[in-house]
N, CA, C and O of each residue as an XYZ file, in Angstrom:
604
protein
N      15.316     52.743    103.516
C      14.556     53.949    103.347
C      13.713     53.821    102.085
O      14.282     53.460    101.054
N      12.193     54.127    102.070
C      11.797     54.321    101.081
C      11.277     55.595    100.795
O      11.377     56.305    101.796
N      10.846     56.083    100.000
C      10.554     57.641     98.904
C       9.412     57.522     98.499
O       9.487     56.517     97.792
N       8.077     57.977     98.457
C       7.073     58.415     97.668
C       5.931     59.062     97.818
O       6.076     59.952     98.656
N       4.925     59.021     97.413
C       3.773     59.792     97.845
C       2.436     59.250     98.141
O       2.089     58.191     97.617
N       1.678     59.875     98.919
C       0.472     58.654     99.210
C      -0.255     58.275     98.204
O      -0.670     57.168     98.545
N      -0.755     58.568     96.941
C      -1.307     57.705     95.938
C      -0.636     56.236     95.722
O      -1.434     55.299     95.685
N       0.546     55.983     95.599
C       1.261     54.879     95.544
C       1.404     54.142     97.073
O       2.299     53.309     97.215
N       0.439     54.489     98.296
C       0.409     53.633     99.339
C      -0.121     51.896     99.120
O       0.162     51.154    100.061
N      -0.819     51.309     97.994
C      -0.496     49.988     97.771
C       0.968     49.229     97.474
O       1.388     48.075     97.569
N       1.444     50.371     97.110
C       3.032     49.664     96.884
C       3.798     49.593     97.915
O       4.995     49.476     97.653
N       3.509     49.625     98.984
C       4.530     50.005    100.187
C       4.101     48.148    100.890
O       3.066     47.485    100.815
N       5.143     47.925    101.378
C       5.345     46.378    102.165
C       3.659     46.356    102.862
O       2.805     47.242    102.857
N       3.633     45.083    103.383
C       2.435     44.829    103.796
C       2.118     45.524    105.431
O       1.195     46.129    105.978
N       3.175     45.135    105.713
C       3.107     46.013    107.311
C       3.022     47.211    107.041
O       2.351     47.721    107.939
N       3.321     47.963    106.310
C       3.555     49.674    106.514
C       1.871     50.237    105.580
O       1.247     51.291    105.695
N       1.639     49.224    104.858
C       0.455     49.822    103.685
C      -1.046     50.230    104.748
O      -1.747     51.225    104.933
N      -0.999     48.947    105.205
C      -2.499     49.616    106.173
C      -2.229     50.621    107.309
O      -3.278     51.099    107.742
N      -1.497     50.917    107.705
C      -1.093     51.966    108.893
C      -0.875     53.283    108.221
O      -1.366     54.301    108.708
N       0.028     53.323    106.836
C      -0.517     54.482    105.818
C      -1.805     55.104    105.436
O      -2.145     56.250    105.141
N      -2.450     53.877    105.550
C      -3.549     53.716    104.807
C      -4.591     54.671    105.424
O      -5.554     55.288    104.969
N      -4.023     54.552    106.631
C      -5.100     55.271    107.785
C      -4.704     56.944    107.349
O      -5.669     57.679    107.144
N      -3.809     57.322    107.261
C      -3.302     59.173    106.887
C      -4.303     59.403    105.928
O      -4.323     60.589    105.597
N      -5.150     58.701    105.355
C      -5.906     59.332    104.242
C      -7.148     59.566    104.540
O      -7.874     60.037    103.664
N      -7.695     59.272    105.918
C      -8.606     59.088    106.621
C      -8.485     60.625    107.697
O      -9.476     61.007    108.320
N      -7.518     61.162    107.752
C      -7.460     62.049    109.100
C      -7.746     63.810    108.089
O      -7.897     63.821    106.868
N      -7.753     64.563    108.600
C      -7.651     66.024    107.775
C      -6.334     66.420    108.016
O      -6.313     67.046    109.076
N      -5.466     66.357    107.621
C      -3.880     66.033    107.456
C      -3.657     67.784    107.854
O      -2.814     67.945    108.737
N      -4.237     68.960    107.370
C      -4.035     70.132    107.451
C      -5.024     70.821    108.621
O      -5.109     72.048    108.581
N      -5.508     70.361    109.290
C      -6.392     70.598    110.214
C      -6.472     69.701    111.353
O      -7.520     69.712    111.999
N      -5.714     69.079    111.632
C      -5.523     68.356    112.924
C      -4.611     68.843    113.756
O      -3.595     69.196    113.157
N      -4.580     69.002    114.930
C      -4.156     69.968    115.839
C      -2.352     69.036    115.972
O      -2.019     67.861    115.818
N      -1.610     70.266    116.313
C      -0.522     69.556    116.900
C      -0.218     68.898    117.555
O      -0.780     69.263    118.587
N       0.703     67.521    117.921
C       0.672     66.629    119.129
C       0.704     65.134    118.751
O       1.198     64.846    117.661
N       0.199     64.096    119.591
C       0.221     63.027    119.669
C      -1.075     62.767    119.792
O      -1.984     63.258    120.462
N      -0.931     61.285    118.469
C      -2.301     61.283    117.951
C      -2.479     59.821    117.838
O      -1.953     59.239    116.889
N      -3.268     59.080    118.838
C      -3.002     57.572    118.327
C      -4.125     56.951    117.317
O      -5.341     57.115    117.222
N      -3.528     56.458    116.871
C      -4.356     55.517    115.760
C      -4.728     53.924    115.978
O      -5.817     53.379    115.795
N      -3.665     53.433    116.361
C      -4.178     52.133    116.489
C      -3.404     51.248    117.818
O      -2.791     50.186    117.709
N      -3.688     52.178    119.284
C      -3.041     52.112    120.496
C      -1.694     52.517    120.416
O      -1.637     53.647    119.931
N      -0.465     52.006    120.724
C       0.616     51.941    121.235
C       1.654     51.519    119.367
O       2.840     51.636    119.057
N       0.442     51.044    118.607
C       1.222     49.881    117.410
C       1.785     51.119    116.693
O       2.870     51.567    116.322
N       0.121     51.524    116.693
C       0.957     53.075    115.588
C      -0.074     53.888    116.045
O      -1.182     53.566    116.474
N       0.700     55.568    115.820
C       0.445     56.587    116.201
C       0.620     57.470    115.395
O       1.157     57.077    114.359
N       0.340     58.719    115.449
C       1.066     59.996    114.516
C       1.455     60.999    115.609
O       1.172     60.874    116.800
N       2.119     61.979    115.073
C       2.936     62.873    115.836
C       2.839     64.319    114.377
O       3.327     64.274    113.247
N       2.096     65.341    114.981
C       1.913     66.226    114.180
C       2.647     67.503    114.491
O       2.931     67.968    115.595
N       2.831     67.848    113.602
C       4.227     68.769    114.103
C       4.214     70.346    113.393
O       4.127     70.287    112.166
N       4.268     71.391    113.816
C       4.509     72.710    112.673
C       6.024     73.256    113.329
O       6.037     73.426    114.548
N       6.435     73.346    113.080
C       7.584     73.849    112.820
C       9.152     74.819    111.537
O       9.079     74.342    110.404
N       9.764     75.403    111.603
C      10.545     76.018    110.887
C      11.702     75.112    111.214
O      12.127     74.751    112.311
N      12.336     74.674    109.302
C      13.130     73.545    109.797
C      14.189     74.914    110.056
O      13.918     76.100    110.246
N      15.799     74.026    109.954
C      17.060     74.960    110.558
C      18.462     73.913    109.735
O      18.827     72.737    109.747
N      18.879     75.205    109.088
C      19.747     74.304    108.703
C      20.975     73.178    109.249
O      21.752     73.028    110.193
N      20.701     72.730    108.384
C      21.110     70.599    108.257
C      22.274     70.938    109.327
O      21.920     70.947    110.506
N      23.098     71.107    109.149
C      24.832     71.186    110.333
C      24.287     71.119    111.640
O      24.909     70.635    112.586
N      23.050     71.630    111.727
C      23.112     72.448    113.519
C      22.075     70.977    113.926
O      21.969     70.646    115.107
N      21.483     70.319    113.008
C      20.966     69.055    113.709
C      21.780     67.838    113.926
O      23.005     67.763    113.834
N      20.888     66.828    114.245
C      21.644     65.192    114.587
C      21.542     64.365    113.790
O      21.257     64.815    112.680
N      21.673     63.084    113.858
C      21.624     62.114    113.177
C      21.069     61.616    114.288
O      21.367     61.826    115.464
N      19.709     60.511    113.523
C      18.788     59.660    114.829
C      18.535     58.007    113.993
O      18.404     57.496    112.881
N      18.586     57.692    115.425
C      17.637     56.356    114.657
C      16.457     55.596    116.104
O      16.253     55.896    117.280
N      16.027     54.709    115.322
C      15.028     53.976    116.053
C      15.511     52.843    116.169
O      16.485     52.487    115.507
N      14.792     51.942    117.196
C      14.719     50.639    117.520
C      13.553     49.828    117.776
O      13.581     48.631    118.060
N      12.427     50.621    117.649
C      10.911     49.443    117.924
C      10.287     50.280    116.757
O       9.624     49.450    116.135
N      10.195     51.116    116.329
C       9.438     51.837    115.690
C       9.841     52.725    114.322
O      10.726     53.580    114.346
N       8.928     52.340    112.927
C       9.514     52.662    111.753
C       8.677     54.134    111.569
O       7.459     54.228    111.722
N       9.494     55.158    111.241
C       9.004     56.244    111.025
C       8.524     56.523    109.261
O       9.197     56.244    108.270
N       7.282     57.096    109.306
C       7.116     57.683    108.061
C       6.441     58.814    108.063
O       5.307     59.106    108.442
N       7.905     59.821    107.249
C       7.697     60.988    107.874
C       7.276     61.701    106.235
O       7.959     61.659    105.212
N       5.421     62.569    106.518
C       5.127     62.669    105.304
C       4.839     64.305    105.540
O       4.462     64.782    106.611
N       5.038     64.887    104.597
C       5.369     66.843    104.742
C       3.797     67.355    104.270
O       3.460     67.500    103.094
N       3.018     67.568    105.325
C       1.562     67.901    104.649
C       1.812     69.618    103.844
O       0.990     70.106    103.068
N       2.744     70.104    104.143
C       3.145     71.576    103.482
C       4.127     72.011    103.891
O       4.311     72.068    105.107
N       5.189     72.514    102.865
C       6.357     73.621    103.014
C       7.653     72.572    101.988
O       7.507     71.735    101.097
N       8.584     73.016    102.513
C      10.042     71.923    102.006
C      10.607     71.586    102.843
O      10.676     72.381    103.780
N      11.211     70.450    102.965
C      12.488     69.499    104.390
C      13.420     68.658    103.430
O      13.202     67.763    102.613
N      14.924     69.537    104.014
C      15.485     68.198    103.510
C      15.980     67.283    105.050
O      16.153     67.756    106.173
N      16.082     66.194    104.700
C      16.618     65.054    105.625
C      17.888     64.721    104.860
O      18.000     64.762    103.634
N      18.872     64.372    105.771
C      20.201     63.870    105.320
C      19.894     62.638    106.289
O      19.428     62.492    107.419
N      20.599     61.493    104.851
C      20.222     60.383    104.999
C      21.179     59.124    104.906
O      21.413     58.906    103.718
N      21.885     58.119    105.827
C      22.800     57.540    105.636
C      22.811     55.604    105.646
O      22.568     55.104    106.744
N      23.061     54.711    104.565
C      23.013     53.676    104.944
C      23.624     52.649    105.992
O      24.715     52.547    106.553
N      22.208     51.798    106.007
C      22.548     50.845    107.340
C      24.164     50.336    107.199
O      24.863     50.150    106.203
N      24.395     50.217    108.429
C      25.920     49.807    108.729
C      26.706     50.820    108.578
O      27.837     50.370    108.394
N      26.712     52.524    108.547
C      27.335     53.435    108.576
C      28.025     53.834    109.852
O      27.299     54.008    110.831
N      29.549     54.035    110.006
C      30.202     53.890    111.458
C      29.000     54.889    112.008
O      28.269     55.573    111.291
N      28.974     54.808    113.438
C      28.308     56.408    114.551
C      28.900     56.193    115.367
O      29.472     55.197    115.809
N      28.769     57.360    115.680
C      29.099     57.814    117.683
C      27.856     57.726    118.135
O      27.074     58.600    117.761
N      27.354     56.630    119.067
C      26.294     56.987    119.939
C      26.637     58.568    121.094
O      27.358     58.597    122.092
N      25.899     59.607    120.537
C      25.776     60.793    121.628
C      24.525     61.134    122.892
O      24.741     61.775    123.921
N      23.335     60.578    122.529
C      22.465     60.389    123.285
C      21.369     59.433    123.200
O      20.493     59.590    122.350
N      21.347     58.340    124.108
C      20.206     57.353    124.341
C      19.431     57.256    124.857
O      19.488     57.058    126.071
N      18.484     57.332    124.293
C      16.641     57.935    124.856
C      16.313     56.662    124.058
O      15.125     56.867    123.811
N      16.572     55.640    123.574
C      16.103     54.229    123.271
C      14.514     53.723    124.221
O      13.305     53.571    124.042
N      15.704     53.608    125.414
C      14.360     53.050    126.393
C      13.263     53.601    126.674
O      12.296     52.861    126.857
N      13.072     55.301    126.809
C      12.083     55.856    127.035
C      11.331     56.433    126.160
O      10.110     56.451    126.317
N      11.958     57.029    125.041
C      11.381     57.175    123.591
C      11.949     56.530    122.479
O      11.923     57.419    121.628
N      12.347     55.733    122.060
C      12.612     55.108    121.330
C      13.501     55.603    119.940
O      13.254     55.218    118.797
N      14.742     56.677    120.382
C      15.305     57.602    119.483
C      16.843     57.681    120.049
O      17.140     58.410    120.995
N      17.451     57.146    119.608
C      19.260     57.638    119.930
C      19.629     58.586    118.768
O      19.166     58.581    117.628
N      20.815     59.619    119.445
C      21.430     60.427    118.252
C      22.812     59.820    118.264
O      23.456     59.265    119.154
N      23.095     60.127    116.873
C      24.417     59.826    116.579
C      25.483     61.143    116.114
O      25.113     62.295    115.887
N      26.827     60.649    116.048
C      27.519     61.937    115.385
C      28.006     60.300    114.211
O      27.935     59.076    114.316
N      28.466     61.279    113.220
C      28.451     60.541    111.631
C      29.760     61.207    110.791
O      29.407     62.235    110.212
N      31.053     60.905    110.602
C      31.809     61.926    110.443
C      31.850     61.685    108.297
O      32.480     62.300    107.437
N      30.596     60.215    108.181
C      30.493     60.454    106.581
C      29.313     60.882    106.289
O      28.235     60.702    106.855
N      29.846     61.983    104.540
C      28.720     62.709    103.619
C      27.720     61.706    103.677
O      27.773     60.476    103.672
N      26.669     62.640    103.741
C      24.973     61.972    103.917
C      24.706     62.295    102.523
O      25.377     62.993    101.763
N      23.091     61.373    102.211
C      22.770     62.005    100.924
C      21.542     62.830    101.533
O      20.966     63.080    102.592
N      21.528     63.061    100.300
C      20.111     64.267    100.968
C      18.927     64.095     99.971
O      18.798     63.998     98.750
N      18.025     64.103    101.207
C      16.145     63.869    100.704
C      15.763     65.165    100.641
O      16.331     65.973    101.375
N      14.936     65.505     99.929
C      14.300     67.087     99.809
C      12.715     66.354     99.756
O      12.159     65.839     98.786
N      12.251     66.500    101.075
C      10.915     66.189    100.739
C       9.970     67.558    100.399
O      10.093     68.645    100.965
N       9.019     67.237     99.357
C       8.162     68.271     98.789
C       6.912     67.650     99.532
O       6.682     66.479     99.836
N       5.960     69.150     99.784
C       4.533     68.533     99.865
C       3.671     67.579     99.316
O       3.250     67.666     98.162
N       3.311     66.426    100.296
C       2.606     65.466     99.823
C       3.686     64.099     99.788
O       3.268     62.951     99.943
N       4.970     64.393     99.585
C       5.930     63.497     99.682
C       6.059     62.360    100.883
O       5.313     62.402    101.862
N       6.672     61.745    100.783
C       7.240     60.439    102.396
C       8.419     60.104    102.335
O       9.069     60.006    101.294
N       8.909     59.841    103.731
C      10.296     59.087    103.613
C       9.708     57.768    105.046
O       9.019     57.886    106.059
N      10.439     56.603    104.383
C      10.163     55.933    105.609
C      11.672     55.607    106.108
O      12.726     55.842    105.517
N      11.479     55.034    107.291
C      12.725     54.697    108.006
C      12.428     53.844    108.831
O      11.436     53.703    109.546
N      13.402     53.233    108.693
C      12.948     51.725    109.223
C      13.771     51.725    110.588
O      14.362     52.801    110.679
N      13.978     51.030    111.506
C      14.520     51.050    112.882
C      15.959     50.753    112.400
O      16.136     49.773    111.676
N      16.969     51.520    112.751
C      18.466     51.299    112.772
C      18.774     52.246    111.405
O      19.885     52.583    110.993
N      17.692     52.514    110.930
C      18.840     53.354    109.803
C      18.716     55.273    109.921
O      17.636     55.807    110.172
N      19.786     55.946    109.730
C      19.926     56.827    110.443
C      19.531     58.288    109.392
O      19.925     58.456    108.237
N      18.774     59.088    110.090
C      18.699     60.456    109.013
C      18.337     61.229    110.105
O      18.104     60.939    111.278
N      18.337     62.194    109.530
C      18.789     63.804    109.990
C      17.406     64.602    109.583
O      17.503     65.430    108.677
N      16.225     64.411    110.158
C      15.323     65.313    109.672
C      15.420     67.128    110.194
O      16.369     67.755    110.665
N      14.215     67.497    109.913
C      14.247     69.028    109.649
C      15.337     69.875    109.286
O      15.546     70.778    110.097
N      15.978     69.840    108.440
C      17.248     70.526    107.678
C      16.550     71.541    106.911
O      15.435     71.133    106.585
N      16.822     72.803    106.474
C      16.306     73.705    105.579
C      16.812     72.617    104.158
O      17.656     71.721    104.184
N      16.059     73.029    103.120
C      16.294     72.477    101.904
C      17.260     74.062    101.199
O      18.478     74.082    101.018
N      16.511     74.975    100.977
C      17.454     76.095    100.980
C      17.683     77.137    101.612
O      18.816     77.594    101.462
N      16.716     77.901    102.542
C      16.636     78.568    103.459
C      15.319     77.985    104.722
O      14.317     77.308    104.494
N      15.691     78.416    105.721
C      14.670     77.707    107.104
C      13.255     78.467    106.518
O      13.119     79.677    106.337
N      12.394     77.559    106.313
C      11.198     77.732    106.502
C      10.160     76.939    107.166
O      10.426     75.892    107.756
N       8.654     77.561    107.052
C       7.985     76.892    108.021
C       7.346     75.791    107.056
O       7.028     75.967    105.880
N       7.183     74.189    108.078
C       6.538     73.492    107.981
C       5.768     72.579    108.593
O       6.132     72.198    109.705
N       4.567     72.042    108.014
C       3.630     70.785    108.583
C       4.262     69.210    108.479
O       4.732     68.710    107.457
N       4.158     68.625    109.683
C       4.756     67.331    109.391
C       4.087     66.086    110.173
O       3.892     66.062    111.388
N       3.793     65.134    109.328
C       3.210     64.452    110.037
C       4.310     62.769    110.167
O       4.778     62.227    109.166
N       4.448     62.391    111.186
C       5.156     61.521    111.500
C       4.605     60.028    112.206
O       4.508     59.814    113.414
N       4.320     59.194    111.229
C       3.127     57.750    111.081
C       4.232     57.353    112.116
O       5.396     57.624    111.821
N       3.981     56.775    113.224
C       5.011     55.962    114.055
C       4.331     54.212    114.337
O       3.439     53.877    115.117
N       5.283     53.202    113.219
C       4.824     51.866    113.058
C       5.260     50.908    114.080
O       6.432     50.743    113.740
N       5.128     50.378    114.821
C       5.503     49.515    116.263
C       5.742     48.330    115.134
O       4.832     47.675    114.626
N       7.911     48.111    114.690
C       8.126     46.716    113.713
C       8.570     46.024    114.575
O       8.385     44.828    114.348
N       9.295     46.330    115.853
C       9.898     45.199    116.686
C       9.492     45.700    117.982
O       9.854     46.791    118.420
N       8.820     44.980    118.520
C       8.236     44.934    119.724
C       9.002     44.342    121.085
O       8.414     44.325    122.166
């Protein structure tokens, strides 16, 4: 998992920097909700408004072809967040058709509080828990860079 904000998008690995690179190019607060491709099938965005809900009542997910970087164009999110090789319960596999299994996790997560303008990336296999209230459910913008790492 990495943490930061788009001014520091040269520092991010070489695969993930130019596919970032592109979010600075779009009107991040004015692009309609939905599925948004950028560069075919490799990478895409996924724009989202929503009111998160607190952390308990969600899942734990991960990927397998595709690294998420999930950046908060406005409001607060926390994500609970757990390292690779952490036991799971596989509970639902949508792998093949969307590229997302949930897990149940019976260890303490840490927790991301993303602020506006913030990122979290996630790389395929490691597991977090997005849209969690940070302290009470509120509404937010989210934009979700989807990177095609294993094909």
């Amino acid at each position: 998992m990495l943490f930061d904000v788009l001014e520091n998008v040269p520092e991010l690995p070489a695969d993930l920097a130019d596919a970032v690179a592109l979010l600075r190019t779009q009107d991040l607060a004015g692009i309609a909700a939905g599925r948004h491709p950028l560069d075919g099938e490799r990478v895409y965005m996924m724009v989202m408004d929503y009111e998160t809900k607190p952390a308990e009542t969600l899942r734990f997910e991960a990927h397998a072809r595709y690294t998420d970087v999930q950046l908060l164009v406005s409001g607060m999110e926390r994500i609970d967040c757990l390292p690779q090789g952490t036991p799971a319960t596989l509970t639902e596999d949508r792998l093949a058709k969307d590229d997302v299994a949930f897990y149940e996790v019976a260890r303490e997560p840490s927790r991301l509080v993303l602020q506006t303008g913030q990122f979290a990336v996630f790389r395929p296999g490691e597991f977090h828990k997005p849209g969690g209230a940070a302290a009470t459910p509120s509404k937010v913008r989210k934009i979700v860079l989807k990177v095609l790492t294993k094909p």
